[in-house]
N, C-alpha and C positions, 0 to 999 in steps of 0.2 A: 694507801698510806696507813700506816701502824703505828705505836706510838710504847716507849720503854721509861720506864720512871726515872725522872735525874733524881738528884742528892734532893732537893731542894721542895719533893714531895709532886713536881710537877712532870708532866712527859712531853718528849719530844718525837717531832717524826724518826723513823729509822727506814732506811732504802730498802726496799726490795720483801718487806716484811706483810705478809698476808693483812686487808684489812679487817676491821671487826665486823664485817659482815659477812663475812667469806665463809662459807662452808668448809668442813675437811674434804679435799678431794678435789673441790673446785679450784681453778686454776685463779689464783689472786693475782689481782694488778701490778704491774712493774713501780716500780719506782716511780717511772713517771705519769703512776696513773693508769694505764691502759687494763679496758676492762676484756671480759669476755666479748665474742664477736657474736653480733645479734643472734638470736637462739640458744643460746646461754650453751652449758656444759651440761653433765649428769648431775641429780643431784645424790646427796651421799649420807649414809646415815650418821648418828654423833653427834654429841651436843655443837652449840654452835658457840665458837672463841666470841670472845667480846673483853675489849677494853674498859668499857662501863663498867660501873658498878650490880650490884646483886642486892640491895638493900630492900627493894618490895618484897614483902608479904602477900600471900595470896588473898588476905583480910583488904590489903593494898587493891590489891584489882579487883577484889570482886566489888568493893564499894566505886572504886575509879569505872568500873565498866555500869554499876548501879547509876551513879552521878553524870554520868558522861549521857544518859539519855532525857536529863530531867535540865534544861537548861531555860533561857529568860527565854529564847526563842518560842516555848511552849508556854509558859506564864503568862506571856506579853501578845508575841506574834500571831498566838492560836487568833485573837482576835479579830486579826483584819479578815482571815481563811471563813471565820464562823458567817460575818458579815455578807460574804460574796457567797458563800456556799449553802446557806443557811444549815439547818440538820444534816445536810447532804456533806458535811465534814465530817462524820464520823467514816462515811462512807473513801473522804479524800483519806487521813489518814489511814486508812486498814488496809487500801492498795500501798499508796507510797510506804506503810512500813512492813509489807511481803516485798518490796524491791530492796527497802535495809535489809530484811532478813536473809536474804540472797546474798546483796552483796557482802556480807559479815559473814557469811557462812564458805562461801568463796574464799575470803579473806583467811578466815578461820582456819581453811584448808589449809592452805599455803604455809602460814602463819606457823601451824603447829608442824609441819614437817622442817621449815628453817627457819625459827625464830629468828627476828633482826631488829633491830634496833629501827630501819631504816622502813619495815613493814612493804605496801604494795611500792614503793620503789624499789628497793632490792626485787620483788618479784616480778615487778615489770623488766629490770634491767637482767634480769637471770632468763626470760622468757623472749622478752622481744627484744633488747638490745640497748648500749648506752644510752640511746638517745629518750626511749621513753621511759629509763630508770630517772635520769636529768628532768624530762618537762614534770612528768606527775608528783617527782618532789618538791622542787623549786614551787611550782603552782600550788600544791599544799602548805610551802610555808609560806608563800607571799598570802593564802589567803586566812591564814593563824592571825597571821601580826597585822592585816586589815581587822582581824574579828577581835584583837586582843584591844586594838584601838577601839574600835566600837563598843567594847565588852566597860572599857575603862570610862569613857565617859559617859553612858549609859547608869553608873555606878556613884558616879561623881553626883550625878545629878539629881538622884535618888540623899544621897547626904545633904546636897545645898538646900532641899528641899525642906530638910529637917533642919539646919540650921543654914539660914538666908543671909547671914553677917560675914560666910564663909565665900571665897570663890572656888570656882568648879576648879582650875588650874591645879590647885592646891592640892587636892584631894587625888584628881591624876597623879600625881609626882609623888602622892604617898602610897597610892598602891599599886603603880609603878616599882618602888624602890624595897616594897614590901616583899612582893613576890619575884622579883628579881632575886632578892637573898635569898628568899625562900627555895630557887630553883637553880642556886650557885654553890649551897652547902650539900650536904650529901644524899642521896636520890631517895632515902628514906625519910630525909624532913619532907620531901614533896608529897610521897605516898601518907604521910602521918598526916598533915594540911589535908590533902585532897581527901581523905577517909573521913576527917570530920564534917566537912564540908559538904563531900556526898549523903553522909547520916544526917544531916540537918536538912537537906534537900527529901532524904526518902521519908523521912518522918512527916515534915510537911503534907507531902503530896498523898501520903499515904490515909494521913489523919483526915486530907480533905474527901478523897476518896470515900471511906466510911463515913462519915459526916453527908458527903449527897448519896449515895446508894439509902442511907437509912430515913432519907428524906423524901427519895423519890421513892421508895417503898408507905411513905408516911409512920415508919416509926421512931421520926425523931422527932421532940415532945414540941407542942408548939408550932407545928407545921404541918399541912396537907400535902398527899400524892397527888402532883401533876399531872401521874396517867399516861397516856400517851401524846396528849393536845399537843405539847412545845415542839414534839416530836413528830408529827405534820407539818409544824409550818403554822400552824394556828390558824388554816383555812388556807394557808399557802402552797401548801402541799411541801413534801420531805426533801424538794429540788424549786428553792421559790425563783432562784433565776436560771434554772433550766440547765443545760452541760455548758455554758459559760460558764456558770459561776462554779460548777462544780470545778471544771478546768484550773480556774483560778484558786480555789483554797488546796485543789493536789499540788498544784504548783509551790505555795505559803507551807504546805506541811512534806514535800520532798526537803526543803532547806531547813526546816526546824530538826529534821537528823543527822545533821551534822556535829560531829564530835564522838560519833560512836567508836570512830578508826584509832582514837588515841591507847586505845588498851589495846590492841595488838602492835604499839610503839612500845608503851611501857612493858609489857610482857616478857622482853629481852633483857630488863634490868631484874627481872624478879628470880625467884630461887629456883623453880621449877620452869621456865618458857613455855615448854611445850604442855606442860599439864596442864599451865594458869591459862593461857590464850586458849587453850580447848575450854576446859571450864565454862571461861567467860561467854566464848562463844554461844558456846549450845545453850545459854542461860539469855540467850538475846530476844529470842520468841517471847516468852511472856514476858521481860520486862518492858517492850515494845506495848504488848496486845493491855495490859494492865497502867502502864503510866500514860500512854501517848490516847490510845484507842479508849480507854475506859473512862479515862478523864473527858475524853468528850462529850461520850454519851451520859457522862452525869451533868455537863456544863449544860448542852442542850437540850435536856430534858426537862430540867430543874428552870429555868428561863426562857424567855423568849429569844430566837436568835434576832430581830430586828431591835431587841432593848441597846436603848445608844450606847450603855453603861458595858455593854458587853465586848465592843470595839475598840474600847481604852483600858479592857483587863476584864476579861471573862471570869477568871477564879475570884477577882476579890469581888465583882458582879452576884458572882455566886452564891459566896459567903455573905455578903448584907445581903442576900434575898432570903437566907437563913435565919439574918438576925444576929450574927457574930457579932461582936462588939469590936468597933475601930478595924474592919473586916480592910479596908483599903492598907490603914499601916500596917497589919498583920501581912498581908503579901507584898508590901514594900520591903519590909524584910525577907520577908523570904526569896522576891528577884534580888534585893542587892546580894543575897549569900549565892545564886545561880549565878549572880554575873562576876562573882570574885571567884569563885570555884571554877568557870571556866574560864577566867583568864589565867588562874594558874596554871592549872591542863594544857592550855593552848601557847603559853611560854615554854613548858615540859613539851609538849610534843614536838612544836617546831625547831627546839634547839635540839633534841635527839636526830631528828630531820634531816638540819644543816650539818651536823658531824658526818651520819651517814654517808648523807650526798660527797663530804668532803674526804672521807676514807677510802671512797672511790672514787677518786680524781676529780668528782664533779663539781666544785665549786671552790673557793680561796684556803688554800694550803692554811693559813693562820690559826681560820677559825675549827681547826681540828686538834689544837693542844690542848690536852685534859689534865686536869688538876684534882689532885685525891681521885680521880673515874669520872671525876664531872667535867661535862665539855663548858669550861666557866665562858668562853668567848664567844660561841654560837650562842650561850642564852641572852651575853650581855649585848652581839647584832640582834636578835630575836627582840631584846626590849626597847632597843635604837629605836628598829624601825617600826614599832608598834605608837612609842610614843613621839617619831617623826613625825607619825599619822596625824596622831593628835593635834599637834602644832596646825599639821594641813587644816583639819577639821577647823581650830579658831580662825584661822587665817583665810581660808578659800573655800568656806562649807558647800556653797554650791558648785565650785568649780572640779578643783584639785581634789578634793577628798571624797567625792560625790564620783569622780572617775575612778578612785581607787574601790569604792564599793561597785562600781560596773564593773569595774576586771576581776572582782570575783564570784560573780554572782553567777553563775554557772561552777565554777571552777569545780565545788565536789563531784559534778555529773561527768566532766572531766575524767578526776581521780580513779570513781567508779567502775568508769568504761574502760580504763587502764588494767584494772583490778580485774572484770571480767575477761579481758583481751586474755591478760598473762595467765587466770585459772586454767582456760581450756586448753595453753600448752602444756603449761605445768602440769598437769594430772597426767595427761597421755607421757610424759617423760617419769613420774611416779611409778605409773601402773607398769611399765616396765623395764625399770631399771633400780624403786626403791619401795618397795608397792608396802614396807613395815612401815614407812614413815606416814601412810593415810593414817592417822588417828582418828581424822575429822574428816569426811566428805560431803562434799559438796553432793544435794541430792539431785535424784534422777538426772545426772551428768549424762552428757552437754547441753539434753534438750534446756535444765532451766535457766542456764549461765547462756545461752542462746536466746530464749525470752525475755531475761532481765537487760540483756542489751537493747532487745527490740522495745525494750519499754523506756530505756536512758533515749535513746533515737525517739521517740514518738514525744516524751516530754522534751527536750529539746527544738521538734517541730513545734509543740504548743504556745511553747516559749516565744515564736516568733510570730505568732495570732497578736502578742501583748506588747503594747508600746515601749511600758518599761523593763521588762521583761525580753524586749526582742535588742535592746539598747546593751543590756546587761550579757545575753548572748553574745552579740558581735564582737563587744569588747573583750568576754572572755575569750574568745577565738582569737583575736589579735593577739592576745597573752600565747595561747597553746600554739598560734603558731610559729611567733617569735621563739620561745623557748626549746620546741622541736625541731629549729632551723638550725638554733645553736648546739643541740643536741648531736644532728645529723653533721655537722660540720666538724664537730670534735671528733666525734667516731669516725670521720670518713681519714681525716688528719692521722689520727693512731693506726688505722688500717694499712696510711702510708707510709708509715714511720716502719709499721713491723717488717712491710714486705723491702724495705732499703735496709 
């Protein structure tokens, strides 16, 4: 489905009209939806049509791709990973983000040869077939609007803290209604939001950065080099609970990169797609090895990893072991701006998401009328069901809303392995049939998009060593199967429909 502007500044579907994710060349859905048949078509060179808007800047993405890796998951989460892994986290992070770096450069691949709005679902559904275009979208925004919910009250709670007269409800519903506007006006307030937002996050992280390097070096005034002690284990050696615990923080820091996938979403609203999603791409390595990896090894350097203070917030830990002043609200602010920065992202990505999916028949005709290029009703389901969540969360915390964080908690290693499925078609269909459009390659093709699988499979297994972790599996499998039952069942349907 397509979409033609009325009088009234809004659009409507139009029958039989390629959708906005369709390539030139490729055979676009009928009217009623019907996609290509598993194995997709050729791909084709030329810009790719899109209904959306054009409003990002490449200043847009580079800061959205900068911010998109610096979230409260790393602020906050590094913690419990530092706790089980002791020192041995630096060592979890630097594997699990050479598997980001894989799968973003996979991504990347793709990406820059057919920019989409719609990112590894349109590649999944161009490679493998409707039905894994369907699960790995729907699964990516079911697990957005879980994390926007979690992202919101998280944020809430950080304010009631500061002022305790207020209730958490309140503060949900304002930044809720905040960035809902924010992400129903035109795709350049979002980018203009999210670039602030991101510069307030790089600065941070970056200012802490130089602050422990010049510390663990001992030339910042007032404090001595730790050396290497902290960095053992302080007699415990660099592994103090051995490849369990290691196990356990690769685990806590494969899910703290999540959100990297959102700029190859937006990269389809910016001026250039194909240059900006290259760009960003190839600039993922060291934003990874310098914010996620560096950061570590100044946190556990600089402190003991068994200090209690470090499992309830490692950086601001770190900072009053510096002697910063009011070091705790100084990184209170700085996760409440991570956790408002990615719920707007994460409202921006999933409602580009749902359109997608719905421009290829995949999901409720409605929610694909776009208004000025903005899909206003996919954002305003995207914040529904975000702040459903929430409601769940007061009402049923252990129950209802405790099952909705199990059904996602694999769900990226999902997305990935989809991402990886569709690169190793997609390339061998490139290399011989559109071999200009590699901008970007994925390296040493197949052998490392073949490792990187075997590593999504091997954490996966890990996942099921861990009680809560093996709970949160299942249940994401219950999701992926569900969703690729309805997946296979749609496409079997159209299959039947073509050949009557």
């Amino acid at each position: 489905m397509s979409t033609s502007p009325h009088a009234d500044g809004t659009a409507g579907p139009v029958s039989g009209a390629a959708p906005a994710d369709a390539a030139p060349g490729i055979p676009a859905p009928t009217a009623a939806g019907e996609d290509a048949p598993a194995g997709g078509t050729a791909p084709a060179a030329g810009p790719v049509p899109s209904d959306l808007g054009t409003g990002l800047k490449q200043r847009h993405l580079t800061m959205i791709a900068l911010g998109g890796v610096i979230g409260a998951g790393l602020f906050v989460g590094s913690g419990a990973g530092i706790a089980a892994a002791g020192p041995g986290i630096v060592l979890a992070y630097a594997v699990s983000g050479l598997l980001v770096m894989l799968v973003m450069r996979m991504l990347g691949e793709m990406s820059a040869a057919h920019p989409a709005s719609g990112s590894f679902s349109v590649h999944a559904e161009r490679a493998l077939g409707p039905w894994a275009g369907l699960t790995s979208g729907w699964m990516y925004w079911t697990l957005l609007g879980v994390a926007i919910a979690a992202e919101a009250i998280g944020a809430s709670q950080i304010v009631t803290g500061w002022l305790p007269g207020t209730e958490s409800w309140m503060w949900v519903l304002l930044f809720m209604a905040v960035f809902c506007a924010t992400n129903l006006a035109a795709v350049g307030n979002f980018g203009e939001a999210e670039f602030w937002f991101a510069g307030l996050k790089v600065v941070a992280i970056t200012a802490f950065l130089v602050l422990g390097l010049l510390a663990v070096l001992g030339l910042l005034p007032g404090t001595d080099s730790p050396g290497t002690a902290n960095l053992t284990g302080g007699g415990d050696g660099f592994l103090p609970h051995g490849s369990d615990g290691l196990l356990v923080g690769l685990l806590a820091s494969v899910f703290a990169y999540g959100g990297l996938e959102n700029v190859t979403i937006a990269a389809a609203e910016s001026e250039n797609p194909r240059r900006g999603v290259a760009r960003a791409v190839r600039t993922a390595m060291y934003r990874i090895a310098i914010f996620y990896v560096g950061s570590m090894v100044v946190v556990v350097a600089l402190i003991p990893w068994d200090d209690p203070a470090v499992k309830s917030g490692p950086y601001a830990a770190a900072l009053d072991h510096l002697g910063i002043p009011a070091a705790g609200q100084v990184m209170n602010v700085v996760v409440l701006v991570a956790l408002l920065s990615a719920m707007n992202a994460n409202i921006y990505g999933a409602s580009r998401m749902a359109y997608s999916l719905v421009a290829r028949g995949q999901g409720p005709r409605f929610l694909g009328r776009l208004t000025h290029r903005v899909p206003r009703r996919a954002v305003v389901a995207t914040c529904s069901f975000g702040f459903a969540a929430v409601l769940l969360s007061y009402r049923w915390p252990d129950t209802l809303f405790q099952w909705l964080l199990n059904m996602v908690g694999a769900a990226i290693l999902v997305v990935w392995a989809f991402t990886a499925a569709a690169q190793l078609r997609t390339r061998r269909r490139l290399e011989r049939e559109a071999p200009e459009l590699l901008t970007v390659r994925m390296w040493a093709y197949p052998y490392l998009t073949w490792a990187a699988l075997a590593a999504m499979g091997g954490i996966l297994v890990l996942m099921l060593r861990e009680p809560d972790s093996r709970t949160q599996l299942l249940t994401t499998a219950g999701l992926t199967a569900a969703l690729s039952l309805v997946g296979l069942v749609r496409q079997h349907r159209r299959r039947g429909t073509r050949m009557t």
